[in-house]
N, C-alpha and C positions, 0 to 999 in steps of 0.2 A: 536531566530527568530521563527515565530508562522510557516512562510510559509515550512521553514523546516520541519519542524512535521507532516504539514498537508500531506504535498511531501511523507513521508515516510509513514505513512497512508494508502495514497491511494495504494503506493507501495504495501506495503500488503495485501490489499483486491486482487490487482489483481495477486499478487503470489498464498494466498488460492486458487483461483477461476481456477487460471491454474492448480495448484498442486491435485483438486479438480479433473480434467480431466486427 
């Protein structure tokens, strides 16, 4: 499932982005 992937993806930009802060 592509949607899956995408999901997790995005998940991790916005962990960087927090982890970033």
């Amino acid at each position: 499932m592509q949607l899956i992937s995408v999901e997790i993806i995005r998940l991790n930009s916005t962990l960087r982005i927090v982890l970033r802060h």
